[in-house]
C-alpha positions in Angstrom: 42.6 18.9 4.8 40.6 17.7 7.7 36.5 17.6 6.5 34.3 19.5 8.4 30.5 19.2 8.9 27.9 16.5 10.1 26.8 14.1 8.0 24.3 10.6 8.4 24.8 7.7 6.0 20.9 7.4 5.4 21.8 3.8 3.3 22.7 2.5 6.6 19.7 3.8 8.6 17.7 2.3 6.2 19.3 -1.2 6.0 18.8 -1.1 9.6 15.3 -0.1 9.9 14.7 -2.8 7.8 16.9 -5.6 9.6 15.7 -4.2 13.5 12.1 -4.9 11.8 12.2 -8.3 10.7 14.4 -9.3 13.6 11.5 -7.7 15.9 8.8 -9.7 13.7 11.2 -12.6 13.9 11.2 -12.6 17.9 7.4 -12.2 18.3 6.7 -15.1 16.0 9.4 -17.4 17.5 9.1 -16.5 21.1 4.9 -16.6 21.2 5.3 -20.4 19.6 7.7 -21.3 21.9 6.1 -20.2 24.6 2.1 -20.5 23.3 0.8 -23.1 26.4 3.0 -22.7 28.8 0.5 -20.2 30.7 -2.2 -22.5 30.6 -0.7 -25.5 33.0 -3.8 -27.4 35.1 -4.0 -26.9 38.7 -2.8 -30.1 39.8 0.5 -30.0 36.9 2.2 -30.0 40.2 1.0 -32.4 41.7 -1.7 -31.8 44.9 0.6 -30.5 46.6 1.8 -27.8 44.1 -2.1 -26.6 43.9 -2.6 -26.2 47.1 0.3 -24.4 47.6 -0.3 -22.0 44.5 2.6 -23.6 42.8 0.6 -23.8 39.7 -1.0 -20.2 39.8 2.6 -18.8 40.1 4.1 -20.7 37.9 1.0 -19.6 35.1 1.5 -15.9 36.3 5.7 -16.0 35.4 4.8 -17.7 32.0 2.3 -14.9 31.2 4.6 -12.2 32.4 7.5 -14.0 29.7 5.0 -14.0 27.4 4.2 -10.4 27.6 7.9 -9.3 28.2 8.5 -11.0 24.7 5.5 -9.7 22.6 6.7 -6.6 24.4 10.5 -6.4 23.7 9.4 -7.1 19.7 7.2 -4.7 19.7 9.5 -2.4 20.9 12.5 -3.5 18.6 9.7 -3.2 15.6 9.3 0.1 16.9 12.7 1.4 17.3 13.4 0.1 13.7 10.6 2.4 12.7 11.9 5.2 14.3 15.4 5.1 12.8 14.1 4.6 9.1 12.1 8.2 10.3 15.2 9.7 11.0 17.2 8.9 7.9 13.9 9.7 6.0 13.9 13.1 7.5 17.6 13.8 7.4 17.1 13.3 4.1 14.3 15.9 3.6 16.0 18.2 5.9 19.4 18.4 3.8 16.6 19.2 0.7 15.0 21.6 2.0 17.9 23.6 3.3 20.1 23.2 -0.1 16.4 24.7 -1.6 16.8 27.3 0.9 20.5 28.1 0.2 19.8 28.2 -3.7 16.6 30.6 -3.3 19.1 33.0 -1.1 21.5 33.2 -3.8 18.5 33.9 -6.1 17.4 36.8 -4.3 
């Protein structure tokens, strides 16, 4: 017989809200070390030539845009995590409260 219904394995919703949050914590802390300085270069790292040019400034605004980007994409990963463990969380309660609501109709 062929099962019918819709069902959510709320074990694995967890396991990933928990593994999308540390890998999200995991890429803030590794990618702001790695990249901690590399927005502050001097305005002749380029030599003269490179400052008066701007090769410095741009090269300062694409490292600060990497660095935002990063702090951004964990942040968002942090927060996706979140939102799944929600879900499962609320599946959960959901399936509850209706198998409540079933048994009080048989009650009646």
């Amino acid at each position: 017989m062929v099962e019918k219904g819709f069902g959510v394995d709320t074990d694995a919703l967890a396991s990933f809200g928990t593994t999308a949050a540390g890998l999200g914590a995991e890429l803030g802390t590794v990618g702001t070390s790695t990249l901690t300085g590399v927005d502050s270069l001097p305005a002749d790292a380029f030599g003269a030539l490179g400052g008066e040019v701007g090769l410095s400034a741009a090269f300062q605004q694409a490292a600060k845009a990497q660095l935002d980007a990063v702090a951004a994409a964990a942040a968002g990963l942090s927060g996706f995590a979140t939102a799944v463990s929600k879900a499962g969380t609320a599946y959960t309660e959901q399936q509850a409260q209706a198998e409540d609501d079933i048994n009080h109709s048989y009650q009646v």
